[in-house]
N, C-alpha and C positions, 0 to 999 in steps of 0.2 A: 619246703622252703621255695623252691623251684614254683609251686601254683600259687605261691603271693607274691611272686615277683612278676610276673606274668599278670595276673591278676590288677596291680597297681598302676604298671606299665599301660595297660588296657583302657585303663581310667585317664588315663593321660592324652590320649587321644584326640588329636582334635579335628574334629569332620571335615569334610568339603564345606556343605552345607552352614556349618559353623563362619567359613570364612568369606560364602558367598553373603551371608546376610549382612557381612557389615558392610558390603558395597549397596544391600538394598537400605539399610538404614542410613545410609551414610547424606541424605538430604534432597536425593533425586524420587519424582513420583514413575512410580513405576507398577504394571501389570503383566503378566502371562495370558495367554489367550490360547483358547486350542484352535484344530483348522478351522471352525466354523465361524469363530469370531468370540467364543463363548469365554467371560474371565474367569482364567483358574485361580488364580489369586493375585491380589494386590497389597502392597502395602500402604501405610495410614496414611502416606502423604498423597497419591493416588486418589484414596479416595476422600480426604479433606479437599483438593484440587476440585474434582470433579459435586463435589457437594454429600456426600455421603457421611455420617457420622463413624462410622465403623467399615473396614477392610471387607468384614464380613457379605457387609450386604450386599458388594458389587460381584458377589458370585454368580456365573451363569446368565450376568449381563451381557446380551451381543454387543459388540461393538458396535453395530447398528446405532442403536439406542442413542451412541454419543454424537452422531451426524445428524450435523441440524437439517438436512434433506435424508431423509429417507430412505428413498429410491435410489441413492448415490450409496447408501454404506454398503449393499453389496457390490456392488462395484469397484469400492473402492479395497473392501478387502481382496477381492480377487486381486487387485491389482498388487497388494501388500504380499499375499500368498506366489505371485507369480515374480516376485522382487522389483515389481517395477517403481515401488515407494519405499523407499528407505527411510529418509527423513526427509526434515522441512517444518515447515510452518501452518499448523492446521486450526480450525474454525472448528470448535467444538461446544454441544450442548451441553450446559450447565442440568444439573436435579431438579434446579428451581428455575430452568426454562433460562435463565440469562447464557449469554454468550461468554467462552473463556477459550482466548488465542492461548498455546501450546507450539513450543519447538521440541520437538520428540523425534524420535529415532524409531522404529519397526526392526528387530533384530532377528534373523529367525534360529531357533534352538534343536538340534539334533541329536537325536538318538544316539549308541552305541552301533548303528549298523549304517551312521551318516545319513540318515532318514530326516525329512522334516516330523517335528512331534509338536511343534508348538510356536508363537511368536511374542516374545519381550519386547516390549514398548516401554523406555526411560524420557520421561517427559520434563521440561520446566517452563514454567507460568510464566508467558511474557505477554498479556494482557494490559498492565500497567503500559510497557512499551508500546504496545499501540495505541492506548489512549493517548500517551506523552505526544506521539507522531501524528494524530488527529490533532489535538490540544497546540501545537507546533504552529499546524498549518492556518489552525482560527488566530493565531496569535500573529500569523505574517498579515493577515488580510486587515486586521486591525491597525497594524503599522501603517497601512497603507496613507491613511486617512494622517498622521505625521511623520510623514519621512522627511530625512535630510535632502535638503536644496544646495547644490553647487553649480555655477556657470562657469565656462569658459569660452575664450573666443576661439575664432575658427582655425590657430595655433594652437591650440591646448594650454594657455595661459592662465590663469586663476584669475576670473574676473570679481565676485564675489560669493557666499556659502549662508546659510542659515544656521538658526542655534542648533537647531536641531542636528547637522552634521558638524557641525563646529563642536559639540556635547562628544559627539563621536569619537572623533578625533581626535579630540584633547585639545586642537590647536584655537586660537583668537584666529576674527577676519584676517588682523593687520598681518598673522603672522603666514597666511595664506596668499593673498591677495598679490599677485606678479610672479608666480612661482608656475609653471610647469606641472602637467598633471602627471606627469614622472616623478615629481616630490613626493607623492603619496605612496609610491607604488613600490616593490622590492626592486631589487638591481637585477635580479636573474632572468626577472618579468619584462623590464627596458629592455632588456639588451637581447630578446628571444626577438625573432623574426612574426611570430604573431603577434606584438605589440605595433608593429609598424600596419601590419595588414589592419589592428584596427582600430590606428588612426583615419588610414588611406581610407576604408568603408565610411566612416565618421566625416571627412571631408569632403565625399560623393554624396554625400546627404542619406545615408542610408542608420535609420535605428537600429542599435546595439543595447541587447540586456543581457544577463546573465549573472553569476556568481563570482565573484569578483574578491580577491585579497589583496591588502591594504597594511598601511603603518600607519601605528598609531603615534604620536609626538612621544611615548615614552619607548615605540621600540617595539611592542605588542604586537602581534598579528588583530587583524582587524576585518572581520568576516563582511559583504556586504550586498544584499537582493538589490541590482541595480537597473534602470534604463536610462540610457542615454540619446538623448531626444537631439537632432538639428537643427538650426531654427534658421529660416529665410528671412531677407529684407521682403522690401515691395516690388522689386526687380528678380526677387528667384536666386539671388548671392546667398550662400550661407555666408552668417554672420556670429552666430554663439552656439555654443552646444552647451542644454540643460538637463543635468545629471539629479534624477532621483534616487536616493536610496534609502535603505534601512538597515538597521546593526543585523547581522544572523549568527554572530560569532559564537552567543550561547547555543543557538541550536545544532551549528557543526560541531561543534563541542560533543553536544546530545548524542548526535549523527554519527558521529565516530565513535563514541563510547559503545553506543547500540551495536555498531557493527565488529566491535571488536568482544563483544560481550558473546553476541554470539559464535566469532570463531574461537570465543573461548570454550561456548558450548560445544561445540566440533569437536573441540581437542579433547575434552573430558569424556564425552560418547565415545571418540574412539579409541582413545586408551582402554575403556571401562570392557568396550566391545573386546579388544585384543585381549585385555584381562582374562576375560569369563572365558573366551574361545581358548586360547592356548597355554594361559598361567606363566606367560614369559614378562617379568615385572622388566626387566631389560628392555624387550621389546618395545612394553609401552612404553616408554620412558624414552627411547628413543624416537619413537612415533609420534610424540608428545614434543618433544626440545626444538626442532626445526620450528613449526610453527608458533612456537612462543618464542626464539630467537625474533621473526617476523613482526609477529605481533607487538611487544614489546621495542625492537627498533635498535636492541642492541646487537654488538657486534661479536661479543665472548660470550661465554657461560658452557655451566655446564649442571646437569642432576646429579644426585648424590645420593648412597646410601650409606648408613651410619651400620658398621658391623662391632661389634663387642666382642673381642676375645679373652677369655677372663679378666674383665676388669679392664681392656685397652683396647681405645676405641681408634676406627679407622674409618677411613672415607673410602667407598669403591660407587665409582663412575663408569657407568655404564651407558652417558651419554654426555658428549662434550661436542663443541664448536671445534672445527676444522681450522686451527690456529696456526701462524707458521713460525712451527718452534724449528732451532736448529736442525744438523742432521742427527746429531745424537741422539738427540732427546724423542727423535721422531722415529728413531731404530727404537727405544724404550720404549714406547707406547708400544709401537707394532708387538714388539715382545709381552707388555704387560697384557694386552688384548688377548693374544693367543694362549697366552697361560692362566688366565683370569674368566678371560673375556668381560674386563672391563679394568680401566684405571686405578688403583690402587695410593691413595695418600696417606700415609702412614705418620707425616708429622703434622702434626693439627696446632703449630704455634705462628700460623699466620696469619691474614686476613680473613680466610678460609675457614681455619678451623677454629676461630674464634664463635662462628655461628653455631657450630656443635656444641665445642666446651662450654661458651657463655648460656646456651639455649636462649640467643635472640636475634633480630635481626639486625642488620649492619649496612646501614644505609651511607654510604662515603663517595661524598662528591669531588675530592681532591685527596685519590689517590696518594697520588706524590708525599704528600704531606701528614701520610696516616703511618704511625708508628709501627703499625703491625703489619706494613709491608711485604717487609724481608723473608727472606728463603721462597723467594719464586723456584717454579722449575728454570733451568739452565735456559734462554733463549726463549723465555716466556713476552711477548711483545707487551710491551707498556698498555696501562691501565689509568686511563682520566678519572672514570667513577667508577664504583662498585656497590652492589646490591645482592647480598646475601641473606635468604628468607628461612629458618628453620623448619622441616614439616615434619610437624610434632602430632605422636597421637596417645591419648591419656598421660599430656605436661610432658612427655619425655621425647628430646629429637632423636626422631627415627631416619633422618635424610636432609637435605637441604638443596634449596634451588639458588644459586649463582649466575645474575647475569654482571654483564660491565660491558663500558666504554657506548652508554644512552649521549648520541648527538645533545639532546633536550635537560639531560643528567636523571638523575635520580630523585624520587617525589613519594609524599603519602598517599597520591593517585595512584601510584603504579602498584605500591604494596596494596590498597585496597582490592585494584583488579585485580588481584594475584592471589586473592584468597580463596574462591572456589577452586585454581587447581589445587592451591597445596594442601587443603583439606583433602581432597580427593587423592591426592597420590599418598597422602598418609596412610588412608584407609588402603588404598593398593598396597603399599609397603607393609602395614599389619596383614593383611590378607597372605603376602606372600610368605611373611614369618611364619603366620599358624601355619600354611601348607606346609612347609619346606620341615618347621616341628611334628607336626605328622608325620611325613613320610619318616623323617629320621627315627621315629617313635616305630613304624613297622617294620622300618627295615629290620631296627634292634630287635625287635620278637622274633621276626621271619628268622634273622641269625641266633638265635637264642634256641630256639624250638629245631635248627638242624646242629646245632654245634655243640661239642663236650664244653661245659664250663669250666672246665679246668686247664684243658690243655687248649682251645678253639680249636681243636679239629673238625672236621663231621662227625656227627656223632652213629650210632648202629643204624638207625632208621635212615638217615640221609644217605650214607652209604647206601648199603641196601638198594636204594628208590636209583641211586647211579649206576648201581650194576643190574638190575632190569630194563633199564634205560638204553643199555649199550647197542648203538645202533646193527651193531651185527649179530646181533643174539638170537634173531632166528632165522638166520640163514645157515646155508651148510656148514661143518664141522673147523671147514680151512681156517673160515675168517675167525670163530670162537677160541683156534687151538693157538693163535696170532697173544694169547692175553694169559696172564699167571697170579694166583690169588698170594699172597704170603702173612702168616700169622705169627705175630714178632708177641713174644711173654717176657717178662722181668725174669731173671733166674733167682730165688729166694728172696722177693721182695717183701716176704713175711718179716723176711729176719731184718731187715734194713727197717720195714715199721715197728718191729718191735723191740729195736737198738735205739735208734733215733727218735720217732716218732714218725704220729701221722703225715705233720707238715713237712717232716723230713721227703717221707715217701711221694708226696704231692709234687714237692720238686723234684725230686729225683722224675715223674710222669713227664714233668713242663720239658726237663733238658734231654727228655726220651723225645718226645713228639716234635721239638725241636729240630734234633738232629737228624729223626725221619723225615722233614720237610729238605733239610741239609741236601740229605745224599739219596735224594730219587730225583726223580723225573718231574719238570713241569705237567708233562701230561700222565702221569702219574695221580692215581687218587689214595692218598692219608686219611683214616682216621680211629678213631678210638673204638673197639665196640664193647670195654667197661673193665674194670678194674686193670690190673696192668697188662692187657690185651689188646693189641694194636693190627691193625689189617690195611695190607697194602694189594691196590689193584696196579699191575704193572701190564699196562697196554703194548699191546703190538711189540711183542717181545718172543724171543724163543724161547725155551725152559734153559736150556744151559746159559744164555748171559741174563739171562731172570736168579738163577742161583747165583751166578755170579758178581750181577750186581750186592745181593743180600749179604754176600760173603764179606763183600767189602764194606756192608754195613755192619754187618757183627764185627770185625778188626776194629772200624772206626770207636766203637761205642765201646770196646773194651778196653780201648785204652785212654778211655778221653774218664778225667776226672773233675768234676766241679765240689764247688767251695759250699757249704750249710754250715749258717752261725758256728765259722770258725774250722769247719771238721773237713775235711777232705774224705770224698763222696764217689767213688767207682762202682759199676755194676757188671753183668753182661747178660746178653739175651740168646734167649731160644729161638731158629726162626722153621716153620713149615713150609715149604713152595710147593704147589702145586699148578698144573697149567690145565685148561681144559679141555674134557674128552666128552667126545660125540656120546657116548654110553650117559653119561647124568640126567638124569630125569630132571634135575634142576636144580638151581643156585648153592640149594643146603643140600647138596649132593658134593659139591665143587668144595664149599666151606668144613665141610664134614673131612674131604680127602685134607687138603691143607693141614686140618687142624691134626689126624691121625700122623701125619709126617711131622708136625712140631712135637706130636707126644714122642714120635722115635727120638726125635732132638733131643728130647729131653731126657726119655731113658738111657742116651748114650752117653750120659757125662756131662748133657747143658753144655750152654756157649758154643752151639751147632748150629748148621742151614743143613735142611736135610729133606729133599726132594724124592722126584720120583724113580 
């Protein structure tokens, strides 16, 4: 029975390997390369990127091969090998000879002995991005040819505008025209000290262009590529200043998407990198939250991970925003940290845990006003908006990301940007389950294979392997005669299985091995070595308080009675002590004497300690 439990257990197993590949499937292209350059393997997105039909075929490609120069790919691996490229933005050869921009990472993989053995490379295709930002620039120089026309005089007054900037705007001439070019402009931008420096340049006669923002007649920011030109009389007075521009507002749009797109790339490299390196899901996750607080622009939040205890579910945060809760509340964390090492939400009926229970996301831009509120922490600061994302993996929330309190609020922009990481830490979060099932899956055999199943002592072999083990064991006589074996028997446990029964007897084992844990020693080794035979190693003891102790084992155990369906249950034991002598040839020399002094035990009447 014992080899199909074991056997199944076995089966249960789930590999490293098992939970690294869902980080490689998980939608990043990615290769192994060894020191030369050569790929060990890839997966299909890799080589779908790179133009290959099949994983296969990019084996024992150098990386060479992907540098559209040549003579640089060794170069540049060296450089890769010596760590002086990690990532970035690279110009790589296409199969079919076209060019494909890549943001990829170079990661190097080590051996068991901290050795370099090899280099991972996680890439993604931003090719399309740099056509957009070509495609950008032919679209500014086009504008050129109709930009908006505004004048003013050598006041900065609104003297007249064209449709063209009037379209912009939103505004009519009429509602232009005597107005102050500070009408346009925000209030934080009047009133800064370089708005006066460049009027004062503009009045010296000197040309000003640049990138420039704006309001628009409904309130809108209003992006805009401008020059602003002086213009002389016939005498050399400036007399108006003529302002070119063009709308850019789509393009810093673009501009800032691109760049947050890719510090969102950043953030998922480096999570993925901390992943594979150390398997601390915490870590990333905390290495992750700061710069998506940043990015995102909000001012709370925190990650989450969704734990199941039979059937009751819980939130444990393992990275939160530096919020200023009371001081209560702020000893509680400290506390929950240290005991968890990480936050701990246990009632999920609030705004919070409504993104679990519901398994959706919770996009709420008037807080105050959301039913589901209530039960903050104690001194939890107020909350304008909230944005609660689940990250779900196979439909079911495994964690959830919480930001609040977006100046801008809350939008279906910002959930879209927020969908590469929370796919990505889903697969982190699964990854770290199957680990974390594994190990518990070994440990349970490692303890299985040394422990009696009946009583969870050590069982004979584990024993054994601790008393060859014993750091003193082949030094002189002093330290070994320091230690005493004692072999503890049931007295007539025949007759109690064959009164009671087996199950009888089984318990009556559980409240023997029990009570041996009871009355010895921490440093003390328990265990069973089979049928009602129990052995005790009592360390660094003399023989007389080594009997002595035993003695006060056998009192205890005779007169302690437990309850079996109904019957009231007394035993008492045999015990042998023996301490060890320089003379033993070896261990079952030592176990042999013991067990001879249990048999006098026992020939003397049972319910004995009977030494040397």
């Amino acid at each position: 029975m014992m080899t199909t439990q074991h056997t199944n257990s076995e089966q249960h197993i789930i590999s490293l390997g098992e939970s690294r590949q869902l980080l490689l499937d998980g939608g990043w292209a990615m290769a192994e390369f060894d020191l030369s350059g050569n790929v060990i393997s890839a997966n299909q997105q890799f080589a779908l990127l790179m133009g290959f039909s099949h994983a296969e075929e990019l084996v024992n490609i150098n990386h060479s091969q992907f540098v559209l120069s040549h003579g640089r790919g060794t170069v540049f691996w060296q450089d890769v090998l010596a760590g002086n490229i990690t990532c970035g933005e690279f110009k790589r050869c296409h199969h079919d000879d076209c060019v494909v921009w890549l943001h990829a990472s170079y990661s190097p993989v080590l051996n068991k002995d901290n050795e370099l053995q090899s280099i991972l490379m996680m890439a993604m295709d931003i090719t399309q991005e740099k056509l957009m930002y070509v495609e950008y620039h032919a679209r500014l120089q086009a504008l050129d040819s109709a930009q908006g026309v505004i004048e003013f005089d050598k006041n900065g007054f609104i003297l007249c505008a064209n449709d063209n900037y009037l379209a912009m705007t939103g505004y009519s001439e009429r509602e232009l025209v005597g107005h102050h070019h500070a009408f346009l402009c925000a209030k934080d931008e009047v009133s800064a000290n370089g708005y006066q420096r460049f009027w004062k340049a503009l009045r010296r006669g000197e040309c000003w262009k640049g990138r420039f923002k704006r309001i628009r007649k409904n309130g809108q920011p209003l992006w805009i590529q401008a020059n602003y030109n002086p213009i002389f009389d016939s005498e050399g007075h400036l007399c108006r200043i003529v302002k070119y521009a063009h709308d850019i507002t789509e393009y810093v749009a673009n501009e800032r998407k691109m760049v947050q797109q890719r510090a969102l790339l950043d953030i998922l490299l480096d999570a993925q990198n901390r992943f594979l390196h150390d398997h601390d899901l915490g870590s990333a996750c905390d290495h992750v939250f700061t710069p998506l607080l940043d990015m995102t622009q909000c001012e709370f939040g925190f990650i989450g991970i969704v734990q199941d205890t039979e059937g009751v579910l819980s939130l444990h945060i393992p990275a939160i925003s530096n919020i200023s809760w009371d001081d209560s509340v702020t000893r509680w964390f400290d506390e929950q940290m240290q005991a968890n090492n990480a936050l701990i939400f246990h009632r999920l009926d609030n705004i919070f845990g409504q993104v679990i229970t519901h398994n959706k996301i919770m996009c709420v831009n008037n807080v105050p006003a959301f039913p589901g509120k209530r039960r903050f922490p104690a001194g939890h600061p107020p909350l304008h908006n909230f944005l609660g994302i689940p990250i779900v993996f196979n439909q079911k929330p495994v964690g959830m990301i919480a930001l609040a309190n977006r100046p801008q609020g809350m939008d279906d922009e910002l959930i879209a940007q927020l969908e590469p990481i929370v796919t990505t830490l889903g697969t982190l979060i699964r990854a770290r389950s199957l680990e974390d099932k594994r190990s518990e899956m070994e440990a349970r055999l490692r303890f299985n294979a040394t422990h009696d199943g009946l009583t969870r002592l050590p069982n004979r072999n584990a024993f054994f392997e601790s008393l060859h083990a014993l750091p003193d064991l082949n030094l002189p006589s002093q330290g070994m005669s320091r230690h005493c074996l004692a072999l503890v028997d049931v007295d007539f446990f025949k007759r109690i299985n064959d009164k009671y029964g087996h199950l009888a007897g089984d318990a009556l084992l559980q409240e023997l091995a029990r009570l041996l844990e009871t009355h010895t020693r921490g440093t003390d080794l328990v265990a069973r070595l089979g049928g009602e035979e129990f052995i005790v190693l009592l360390r660094d003891v003399t023989t007389r308080d080594a009997c002595l102790a035993m003695e006060r084992l056998r009192a205890a155990i005779a007169d302690y009675t437990f309850n079996w369906e109904a019957v009231s249950l007394s035993f008492t034991v045999s015990i042998g002590v023996a301490p060890w002598r320089p003379e033993y040839a070896s261990m079952d020399d030592w176990v042999q004497q013991a067990d001879t002094n249990l048999y006098q035990a026992k020939s003397a009447g049972r319910n004995q300690v009977c030494g040397p």
